[in-house]
C-alpha positions as CSV (number, residue, x, y, z in Angstrom):
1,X,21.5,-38.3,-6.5
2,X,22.7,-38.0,-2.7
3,X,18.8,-39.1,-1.3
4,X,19.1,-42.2,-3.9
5,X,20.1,-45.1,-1.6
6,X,21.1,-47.5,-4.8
7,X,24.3,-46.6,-6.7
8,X,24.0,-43.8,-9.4
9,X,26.2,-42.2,-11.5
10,X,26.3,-39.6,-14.2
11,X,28.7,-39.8,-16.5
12,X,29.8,-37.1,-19.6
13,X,29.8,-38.0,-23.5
14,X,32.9,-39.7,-22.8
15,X,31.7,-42.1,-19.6
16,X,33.8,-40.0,-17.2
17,X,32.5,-39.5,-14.0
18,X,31.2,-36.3,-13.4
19,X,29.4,-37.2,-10.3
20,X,28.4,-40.5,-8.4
21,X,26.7,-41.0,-5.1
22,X,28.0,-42.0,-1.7
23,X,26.5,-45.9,-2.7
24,X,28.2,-45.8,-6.2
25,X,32.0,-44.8,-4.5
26,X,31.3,-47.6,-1.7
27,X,30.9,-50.2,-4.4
28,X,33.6,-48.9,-6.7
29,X,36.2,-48.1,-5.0
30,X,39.7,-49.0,-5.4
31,X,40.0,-52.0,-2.8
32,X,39.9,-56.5,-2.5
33,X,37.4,-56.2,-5.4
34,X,38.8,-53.5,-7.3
35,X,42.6,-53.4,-7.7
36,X,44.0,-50.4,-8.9
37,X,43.9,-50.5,-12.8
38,X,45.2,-47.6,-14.5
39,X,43.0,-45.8,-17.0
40,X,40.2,-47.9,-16.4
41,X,38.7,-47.4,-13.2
42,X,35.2,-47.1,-12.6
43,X,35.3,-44.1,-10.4
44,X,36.9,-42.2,-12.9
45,X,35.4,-43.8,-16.4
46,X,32.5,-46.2,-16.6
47,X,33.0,-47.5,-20.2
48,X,36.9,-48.2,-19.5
49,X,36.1,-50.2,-16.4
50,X,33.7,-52.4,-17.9
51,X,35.7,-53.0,-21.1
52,X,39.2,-53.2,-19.8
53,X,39.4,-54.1,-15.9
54,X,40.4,-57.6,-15.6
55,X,37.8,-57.6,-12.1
56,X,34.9,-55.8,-14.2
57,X,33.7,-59.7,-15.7
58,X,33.6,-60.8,-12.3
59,X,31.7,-58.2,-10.5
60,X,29.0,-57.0,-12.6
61,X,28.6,-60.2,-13.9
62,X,27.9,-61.9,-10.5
63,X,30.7,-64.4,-11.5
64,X,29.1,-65.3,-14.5
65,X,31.3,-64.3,-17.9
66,X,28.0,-65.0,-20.1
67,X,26.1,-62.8,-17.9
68,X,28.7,-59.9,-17.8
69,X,29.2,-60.4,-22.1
70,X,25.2,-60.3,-22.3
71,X,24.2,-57.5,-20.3
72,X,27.5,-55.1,-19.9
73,X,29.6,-56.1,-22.8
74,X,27.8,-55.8,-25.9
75,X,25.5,-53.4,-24.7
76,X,28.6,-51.2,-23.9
77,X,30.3,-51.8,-27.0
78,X,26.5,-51.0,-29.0
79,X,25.9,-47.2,-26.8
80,X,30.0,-47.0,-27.7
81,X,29.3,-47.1,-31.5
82,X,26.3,-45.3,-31.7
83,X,28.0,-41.9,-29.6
84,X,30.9,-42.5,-31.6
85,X,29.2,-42.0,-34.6
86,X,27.9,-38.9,-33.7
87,X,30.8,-37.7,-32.1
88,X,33.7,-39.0,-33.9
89,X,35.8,-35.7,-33.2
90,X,35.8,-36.1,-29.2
91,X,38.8,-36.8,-28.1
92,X,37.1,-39.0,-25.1
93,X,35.5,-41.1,-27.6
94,X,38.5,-41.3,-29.5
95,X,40.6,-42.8,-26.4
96,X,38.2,-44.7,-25.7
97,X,38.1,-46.4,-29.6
98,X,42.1,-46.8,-29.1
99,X,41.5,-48.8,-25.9
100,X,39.1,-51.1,-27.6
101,X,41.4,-51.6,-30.5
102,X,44.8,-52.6,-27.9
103,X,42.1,-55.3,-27.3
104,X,41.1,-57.9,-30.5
105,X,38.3,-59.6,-28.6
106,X,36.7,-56.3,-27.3
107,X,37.6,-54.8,-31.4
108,X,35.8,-58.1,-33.0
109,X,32.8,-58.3,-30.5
């Protein structure tokens, strides 16, 4: 991942960081674009970031919020269910459902 020159990531069951490239911590890292945010910060987990950061709409949606709900959103949400249903018992996966339900429009998308 260190010779890829484009951000990359790999992340466990849960969407925790288990390693990321020198590309993907430029991009992500706590600064202008991404204020601090605890429990939901894309160096740390990717699923969190793009479901609970207030900045995450902005930035991978190029400014757009029917572009972020379209490509990040729902497609989040859809790979969130599926591991979930295999994996109902991981306590990752099972934060990560109570930090979808704190939020009703995330819970109802």
């Amino acid at each position: 991942m260190d010779s890829i020159k484009h951000p990359s990531v790999l992340y466990g069951i849960g969407w925790r960081v288990v390693y990321c490239n020198k590309a993907y911590r430029e991009l992500f890292s706590p600064g202008p674009r991404i204020p601090v945010f605890p429990g939901a910060m894309p160096l740390e987990n990717g699923v969190l970031y793009m479901l609970r950061h207030p900045n995450s709409a902005r930035l991978l949606g190029a400014g757009s919020m029917e572009a972020y709900e379209r490509h990040w959103r729902t497609l989040a949400l859809a790979h969130f269910a599926a591991v979930y249903q295999g994996n109902r018992d991981h306590p990752e996966l099972q934060h990560i459902l109570r930090e979808i339900e704190k939020s009703p429009s995330l819970y109802s998308s």
